[in-house]
C-alpha positions in Angstrom: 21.0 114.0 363.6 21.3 110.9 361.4 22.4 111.9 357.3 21.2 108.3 356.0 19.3 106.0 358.6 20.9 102.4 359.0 18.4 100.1 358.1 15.7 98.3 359.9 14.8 95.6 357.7 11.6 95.9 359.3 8.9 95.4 355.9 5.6 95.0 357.4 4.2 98.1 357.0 4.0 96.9 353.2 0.8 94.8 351.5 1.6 90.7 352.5 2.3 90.0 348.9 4.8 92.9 347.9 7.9 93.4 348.2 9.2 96.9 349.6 11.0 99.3 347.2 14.7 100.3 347.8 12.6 104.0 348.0 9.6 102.6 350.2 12.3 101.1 351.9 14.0 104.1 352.8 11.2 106.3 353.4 9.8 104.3 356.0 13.1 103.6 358.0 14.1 107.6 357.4 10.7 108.6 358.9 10.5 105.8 361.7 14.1 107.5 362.5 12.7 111.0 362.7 10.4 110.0 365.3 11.9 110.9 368.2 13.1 114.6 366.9 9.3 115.0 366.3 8.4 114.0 369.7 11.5 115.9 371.4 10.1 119.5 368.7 6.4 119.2 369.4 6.0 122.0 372.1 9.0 123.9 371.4 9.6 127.5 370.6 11.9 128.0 367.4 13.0 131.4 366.0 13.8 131.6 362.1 15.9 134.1 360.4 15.6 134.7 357.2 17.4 137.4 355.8 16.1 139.4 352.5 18.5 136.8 350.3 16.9 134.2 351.4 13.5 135.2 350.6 15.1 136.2 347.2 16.4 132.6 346.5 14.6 130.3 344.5 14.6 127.3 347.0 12.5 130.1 349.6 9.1 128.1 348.4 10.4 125.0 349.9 12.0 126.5 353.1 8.5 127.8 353.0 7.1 124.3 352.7 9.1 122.9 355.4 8.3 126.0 357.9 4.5 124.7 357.2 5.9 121.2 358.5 7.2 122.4 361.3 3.8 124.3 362.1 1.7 121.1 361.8 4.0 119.3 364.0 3.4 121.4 366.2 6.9 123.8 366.5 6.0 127.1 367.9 7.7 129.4 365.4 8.6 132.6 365.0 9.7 134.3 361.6 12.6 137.6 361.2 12.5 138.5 358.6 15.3 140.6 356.4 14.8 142.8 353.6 18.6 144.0 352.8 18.3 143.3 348.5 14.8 144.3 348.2 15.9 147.9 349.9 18.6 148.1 347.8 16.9 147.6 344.6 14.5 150.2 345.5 17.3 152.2 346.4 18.9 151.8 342.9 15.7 152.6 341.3 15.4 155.9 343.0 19.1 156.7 342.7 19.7 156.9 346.4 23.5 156.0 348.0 24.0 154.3 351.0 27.0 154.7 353.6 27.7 152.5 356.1 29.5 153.7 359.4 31.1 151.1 361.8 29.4 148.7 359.8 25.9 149.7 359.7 23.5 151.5 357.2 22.9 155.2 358.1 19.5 155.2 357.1 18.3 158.4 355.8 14.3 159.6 355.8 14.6 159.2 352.1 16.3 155.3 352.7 14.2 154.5 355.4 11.0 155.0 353.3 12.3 152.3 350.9 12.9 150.0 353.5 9.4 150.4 354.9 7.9 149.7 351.4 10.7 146.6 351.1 9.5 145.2 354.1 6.1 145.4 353.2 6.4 144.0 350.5 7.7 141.3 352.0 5.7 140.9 354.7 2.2 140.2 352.3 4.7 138.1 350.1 5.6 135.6 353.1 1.9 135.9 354.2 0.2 134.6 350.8 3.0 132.1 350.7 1.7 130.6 353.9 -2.2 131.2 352.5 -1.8 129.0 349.9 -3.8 125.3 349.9 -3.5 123.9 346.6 -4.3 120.5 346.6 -1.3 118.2 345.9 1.1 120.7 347.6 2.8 120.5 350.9 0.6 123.2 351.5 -2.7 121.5 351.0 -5.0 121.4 354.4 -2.6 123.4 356.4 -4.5 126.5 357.5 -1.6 128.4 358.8 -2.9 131.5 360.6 0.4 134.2 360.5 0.2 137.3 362.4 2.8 140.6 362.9 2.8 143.3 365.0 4.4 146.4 366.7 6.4 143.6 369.4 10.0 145.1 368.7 10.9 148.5 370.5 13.8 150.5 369.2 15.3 153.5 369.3 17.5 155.7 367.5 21.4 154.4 367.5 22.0 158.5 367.2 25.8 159.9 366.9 28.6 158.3 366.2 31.7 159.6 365.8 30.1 162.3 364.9 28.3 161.5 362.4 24.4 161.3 362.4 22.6 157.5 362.2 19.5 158.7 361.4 16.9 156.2 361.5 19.5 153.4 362.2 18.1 152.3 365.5 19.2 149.2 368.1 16.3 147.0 369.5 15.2 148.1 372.9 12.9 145.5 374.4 10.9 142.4 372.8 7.4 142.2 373.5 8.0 138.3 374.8 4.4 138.0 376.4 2.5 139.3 373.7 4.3 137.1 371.0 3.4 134.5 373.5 0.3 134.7 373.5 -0.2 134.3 369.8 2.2 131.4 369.4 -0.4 130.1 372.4 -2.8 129.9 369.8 -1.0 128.0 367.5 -0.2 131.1 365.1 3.2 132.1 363.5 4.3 135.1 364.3 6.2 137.4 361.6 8.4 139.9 362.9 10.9 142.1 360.2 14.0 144.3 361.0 12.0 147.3 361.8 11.4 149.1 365.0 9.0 151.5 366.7 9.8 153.6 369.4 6.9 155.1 371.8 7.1 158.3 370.0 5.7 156.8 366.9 9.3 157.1 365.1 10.4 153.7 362.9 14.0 152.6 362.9 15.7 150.3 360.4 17.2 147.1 362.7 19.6 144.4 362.2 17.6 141.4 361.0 20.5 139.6 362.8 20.0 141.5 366.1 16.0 141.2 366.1 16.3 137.8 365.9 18.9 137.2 368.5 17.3 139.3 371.4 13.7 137.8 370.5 14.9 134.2 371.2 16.6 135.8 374.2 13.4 137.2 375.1 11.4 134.1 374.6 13.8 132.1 376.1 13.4 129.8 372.9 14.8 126.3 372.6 16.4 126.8 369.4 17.5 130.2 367.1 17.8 128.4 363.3 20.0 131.1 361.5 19.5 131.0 357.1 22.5 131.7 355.6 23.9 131.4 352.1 26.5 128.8 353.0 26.0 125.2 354.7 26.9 126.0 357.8 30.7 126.0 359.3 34.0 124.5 357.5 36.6 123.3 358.9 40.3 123.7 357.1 39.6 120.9 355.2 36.4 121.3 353.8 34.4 119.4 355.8 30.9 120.7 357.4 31.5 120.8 361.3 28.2 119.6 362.2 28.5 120.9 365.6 30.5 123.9 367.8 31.0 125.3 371.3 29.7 128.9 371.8 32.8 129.9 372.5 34.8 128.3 369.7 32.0 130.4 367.6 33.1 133.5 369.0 36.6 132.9 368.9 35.8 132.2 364.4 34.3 135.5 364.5 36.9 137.6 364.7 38.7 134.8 362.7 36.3 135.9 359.7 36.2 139.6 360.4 40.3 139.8 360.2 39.9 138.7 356.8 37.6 141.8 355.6 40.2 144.1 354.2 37.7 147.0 353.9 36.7 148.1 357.6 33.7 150.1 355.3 32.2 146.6 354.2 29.9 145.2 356.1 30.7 142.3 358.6 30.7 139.3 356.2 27.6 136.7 356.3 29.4 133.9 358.1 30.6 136.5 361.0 27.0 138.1 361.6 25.7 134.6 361.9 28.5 133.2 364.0 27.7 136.2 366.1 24.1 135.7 366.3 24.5 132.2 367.3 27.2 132.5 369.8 25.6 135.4 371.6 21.7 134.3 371.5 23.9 130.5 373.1 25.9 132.5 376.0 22.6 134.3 376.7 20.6 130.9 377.4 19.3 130.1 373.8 20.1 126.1 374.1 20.9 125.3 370.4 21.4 127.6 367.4 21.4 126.1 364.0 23.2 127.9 360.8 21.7 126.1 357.9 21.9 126.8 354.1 18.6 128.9 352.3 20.1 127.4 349.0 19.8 123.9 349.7 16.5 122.2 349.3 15.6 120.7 352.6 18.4 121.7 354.8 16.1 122.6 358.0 14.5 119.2 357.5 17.7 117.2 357.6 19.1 119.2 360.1 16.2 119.5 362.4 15.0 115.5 362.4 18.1 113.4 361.3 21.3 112.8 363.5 24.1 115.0 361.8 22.2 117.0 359.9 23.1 119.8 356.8 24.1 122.7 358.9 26.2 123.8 361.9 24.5 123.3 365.5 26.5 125.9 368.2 25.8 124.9 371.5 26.8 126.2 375.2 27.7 122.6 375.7 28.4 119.6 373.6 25.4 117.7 373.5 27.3 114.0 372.4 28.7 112.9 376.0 30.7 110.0 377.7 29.2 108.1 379.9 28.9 105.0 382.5 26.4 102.5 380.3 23.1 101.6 381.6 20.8 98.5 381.3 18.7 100.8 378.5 21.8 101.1 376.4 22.4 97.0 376.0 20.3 97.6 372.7 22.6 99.9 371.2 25.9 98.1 372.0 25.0 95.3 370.5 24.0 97.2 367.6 27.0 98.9 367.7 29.7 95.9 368.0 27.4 93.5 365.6 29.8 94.5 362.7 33.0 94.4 364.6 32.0 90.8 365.7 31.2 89.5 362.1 35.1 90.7 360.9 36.5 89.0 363.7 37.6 91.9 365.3 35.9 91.7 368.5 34.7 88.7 370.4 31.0 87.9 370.0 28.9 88.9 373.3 25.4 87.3 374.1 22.7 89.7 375.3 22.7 88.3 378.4 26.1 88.2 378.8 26.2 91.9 377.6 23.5 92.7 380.5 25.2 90.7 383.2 28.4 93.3 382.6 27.3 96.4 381.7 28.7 98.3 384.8 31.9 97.7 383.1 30.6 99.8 379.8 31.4 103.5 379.0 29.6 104.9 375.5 29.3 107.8 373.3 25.7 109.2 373.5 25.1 111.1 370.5 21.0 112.4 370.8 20.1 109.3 372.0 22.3 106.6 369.9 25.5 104.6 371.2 27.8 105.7 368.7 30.7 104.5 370.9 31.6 101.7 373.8 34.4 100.4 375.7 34.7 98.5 378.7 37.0 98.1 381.8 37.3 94.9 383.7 39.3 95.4 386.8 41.6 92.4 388.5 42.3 94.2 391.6 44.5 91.9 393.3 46.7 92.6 390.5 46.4 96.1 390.6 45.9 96.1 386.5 42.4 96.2 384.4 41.4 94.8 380.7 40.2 98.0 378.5 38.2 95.6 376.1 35.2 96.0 373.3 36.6 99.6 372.0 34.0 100.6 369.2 32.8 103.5 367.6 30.3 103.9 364.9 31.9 103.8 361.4 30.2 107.4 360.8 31.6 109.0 363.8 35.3 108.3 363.4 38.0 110.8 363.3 36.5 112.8 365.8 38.8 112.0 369.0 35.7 110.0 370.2 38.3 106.8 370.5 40.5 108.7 372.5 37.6 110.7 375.0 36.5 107.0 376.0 40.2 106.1 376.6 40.5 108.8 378.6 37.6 107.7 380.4 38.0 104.5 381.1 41.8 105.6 382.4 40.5 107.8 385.0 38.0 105.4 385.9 40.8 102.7 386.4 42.8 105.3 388.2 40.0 105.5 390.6 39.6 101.6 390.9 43.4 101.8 392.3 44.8 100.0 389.2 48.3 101.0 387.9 48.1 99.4 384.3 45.7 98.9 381.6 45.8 95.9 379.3 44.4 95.1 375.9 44.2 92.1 373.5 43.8 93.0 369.8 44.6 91.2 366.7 43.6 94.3 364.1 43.8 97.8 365.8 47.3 97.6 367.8 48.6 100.1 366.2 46.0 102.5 367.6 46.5 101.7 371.2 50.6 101.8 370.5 49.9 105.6 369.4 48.2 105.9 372.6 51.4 104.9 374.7 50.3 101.2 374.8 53.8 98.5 374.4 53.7 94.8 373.5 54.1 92.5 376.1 54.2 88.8 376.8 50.9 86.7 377.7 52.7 85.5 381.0 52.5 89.2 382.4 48.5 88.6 382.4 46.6 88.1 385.3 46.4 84.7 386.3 42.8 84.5 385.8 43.0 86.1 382.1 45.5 83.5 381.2 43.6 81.2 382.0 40.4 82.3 379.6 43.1 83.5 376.8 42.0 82.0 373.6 45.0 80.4 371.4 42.7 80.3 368.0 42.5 84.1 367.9 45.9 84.8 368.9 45.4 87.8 370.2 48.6 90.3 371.0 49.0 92.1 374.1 49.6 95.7 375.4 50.5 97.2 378.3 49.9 101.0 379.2 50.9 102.3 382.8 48.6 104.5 384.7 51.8 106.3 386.7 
C-alpha cells in the first residue's frame, strides 16, 4: 500500500509529439503501481460491512462505485449489511423505545417489525444501486448480478439476567457452500443482520457478528470493516496503517473503559476492533477498517502501499530478511538518493549483485523499503555493518533498529565480537544504538587499506559481548 507512487518517468504510453501532463503523469504511474494488488485480488473472496450509517452517508454512491470496481476485477464479494438509523427512524415515527441489555437491543415483536421493513428497504436500495448503467458513470457496462438469501441461521439469544431478549438472536451457522456457489458465478451476494431459524422465527443480529462469522465461514482472504473514522490512531494522531491481532484486542478494552455508561452500546471503534481481531485469530488473513466518509478510502487502501485505513493482521506482513538476486532492483532504487547526498558510497549493479549475500532488507508487499549489509573479516573476529537505508516514507517506525538487530544476530552467528561502521552524516544514530568512536588504526588491516581519505569517514565500534 503505496499513498503517492514514486515516479517512473516512464512517458511512452503518450502520443510521440506530446508531452505528458503532471495528471496523465500521475495516473499512469498510480495505475502501473496498482498492478500487482489487482493481480494478487483477482480470485479472492472479500467480505464488506457496511453498517446502516454508512449506507446513510452521502459518500455511499461512491463506496458503491468502487464495490462495482472490485466486481469487474474480479474480487469475490460479499456485502453485510446494517440497518441500525433506518430502524430507529422508524422507531421514532411509531413512538416505540428501545432498551438495550448488556449491550444489545431487546428487540420487541413490535421493534423487530421495523427492522424487517428497514432492512428491506435497504436491501432494494443497495440492489437498484448496483442496477444502475448510465453511460458516463462508473457504473456504465457493469452488469452486476446481486443476490440474497436465507444463508444466516440464528436463534433466539433468550434470558438474560432475567430479562427476556425477545427476538435479539446470535448467528448459528453460515450457509458457506451455498454463498459459494453464487459468488462461483461471479454474483454478489447481499446478506443483512437478520436471521432465520428452522422454525420459521426471524432474529435481529449484530451486523458486526454476521459479518465476522461469514468470513470465518468462507474462510475469506480479507473482512474490510466501514466505519465512520479512518481507521486506528495512535496517541499522536497519526493513522497506524497496520496492527497485530492481538494489539487489536488489547485497544478494545482500551476503548470500552472509556464508555462511562455500561447502558450505551459498545462504541464504533470497539465493535470494529472486535470484529477484526476476532474474524484474524479465527483464520481471516487480513481485516481492513476503513472510513465510509471518505471518498475512495477502499481504493487507496486496497491497491496502494499504505493505504487510508487500518490493516489488522495475525502477523505483520512487512518482514526482515536475507536479500536475494530479485531484490538488486529495489536496493539500488532504494540507496539511489542516499548516494547522490553523499551519504553513502555509490554501488554498481554489478557490484551490488556480486555481494548480495551480505544484504538484509525490509519487504513491505513486495518493495525494499529498507537494506543494510554485513561484511564479515573473520580472522579479526569483527564485521562492517555498511549501506543502512530506509525509504524516506517508512522512517520512525523502528525499521532502522529491526535490521540492526538483524544484522547483530547474524554477526553473532558468523562468530564475530564487534561491529564496525564508517559514517560521515548519521553517527549520531548508531551512537544511540551503543556504537563509540574509535581510531582508523583499530580497523582491519584489509579495511585500512580500502579507507578512503576524501570522504573522511568517522568510525564506530559496537561490541557483540
Amino acid at each position: 500500500m503505496d499513498p503517492v507512487p514514486q515516479r517512473l518517468h516512464n512517458e511512452g504510453c503518450t502520443e510521440p509529439d506530446q508531452e505528458p501532463t503532471l495528471s496523465t503523469t500521475h495516473y499512469v504511474d498510480w495505475f502501473r503501481h496498482s498492478s500487482p494488488y489487482i493481480n494478487a485480488h483477482r480470485g479472492k473472496t472479500f467480505v464488506l460491512m457496511l453498517s446502516g450509517e454508512a449506507i446513510a452517508d452521502a459518500n455511499f454512491a461512491n463506496t458503491i462505485h468502487d464495490i462495482a470496481l472490485l466486481n469487474s476485477l474480479g474480487v469475490r464479494l460479499v456485502l453485510v449489511h446494517g440497518a441500525r438509523p433506518q430502524a430507529e427512524q422508524r422507531l421514532q415515527r411509531r413512538g416505540l423505545d428501545t432498551r438495550l441489555h448488556h449491550d444489545l437491543r431487546i428487540t420487541s415483536s413490535e421493534i423487530l417489525e421495523s427492522v424487517i421493513e428497514a432492512v428491506g428497504s435497504l436491501r432494494t436500495e443497495i440492489e437498484a444501486r448496483f442496477s444502475m448503467g448510465l453511460a458516463n458513470t462508473p457504473m456504465h457496462g457493469a452488469r452486476i448480478r446481486i443476490c440474497s438469501g436465507n444463508f444466516i441461521t440464528a436463534r433466539p439469544v433468550g434470558v438474560l439476567d432475567g430479562v427476556d431478549m425477545g427476538h435479539t438472536g446470535e448467528l448459528r451457522r453460515v450457509d458457506h457452500e451455498g454463498i459459494r456457489r453464487l459468488l462461483d458465478l461471479n454474483q454478489i451476494v447481499l446478506l443483512s443482520n437478520l436471521g432465520f431459524s428452522p422454525t420459521g422465527e426471524v432474529f435481529n443480529l449484530a451486523v458486526e457478528e454476521v459479518a465476522t462469522q461469514t468470513a470465518i465461514a468462507l474462510k475469506a482472504d480479507k473482512l474490510i470493516l466501514f466505519g465512520s473514522q479512518a481507521g486506528i490512531h495512535d496517541s499522536r494522531g497519526e493513522l497506524r496503517s497496520e496492527l497485530l491481532a492481538e494489539t487489536a484486542a488489547r485497544l478494545v478494552h482500551q476503548y470500552l473503559a472509556r464508555v462511562e455508561d455500561p447502558e450505551k452500546p459498545y462504541s464504533e471503534t470497539a465493535c470494529l476492533l472486535e470484529a477484526a481481531a476476532t474474524a484474524c485469530q479465527q483464520g481471516v488473513p487480513r481485516c481492513h477498517l476503513v472510513s465510509y466518509q471518505e471518498n475512495g478510502a477502499l481504493v487507496t487502501e486496497l491497491f496502494t502501499r499504505d493505504g487510508q485505513g487500518t490493516m489488522v493482521v495475525s502477523h505483520s506482513y512487512e518482514q526482515v530478511r536475507p536479500a536475494s538476486i530479485e531484490d538488486v532492483g529495489g536496493i539500488l532504487e532504494l540507496i539511489a538518493p542516499l548516494e547522490e547526498k553523499g551519504i553513502l558510497v555509490r554501488r554498481s549493479r554489478e557490484r551490488l549483485e556480486s555481494e548480495i549475500e551480505q544484504f538484509t532488507v525490509v519487504e513491505r508487499d513486495g518493495a525494499i523499503i529498507g537494506c543494510a549489509a554485513l561484511y564479515p573479516f573473520t580472522d579479526a573476529a569483527i564485521g562492517e555493518l555498511a549501506c543502512v537505508a530506509i525509504n524516506s516514507g517508512y522512517r520512525g517506525g523502528q525499521r532502522g533498529d529491526r535490521l540492526l538487530a538483524a544484522i547483530e544476530q547474524q554477526a553473532r552467528t558468523l562468530g564475530l565480537q564487534q561491529l564496525f561502521v564508517l559514517t560521515t552524516r548519521t553517527a549520531h544514530w548508531f551512537v544511540e544504538r551503543g556504537f563509540a568512536a574509535g581510531e582508523l588504526e583499530q580497523l582491519p588491516q584489509q579495511k585500512k587499506a580500502l579507507y578512503n581519505f576524501q570522504r573522511n569517514s568517522k568510525v564506530f565500534f559496537k561490541s557483540l559481548a
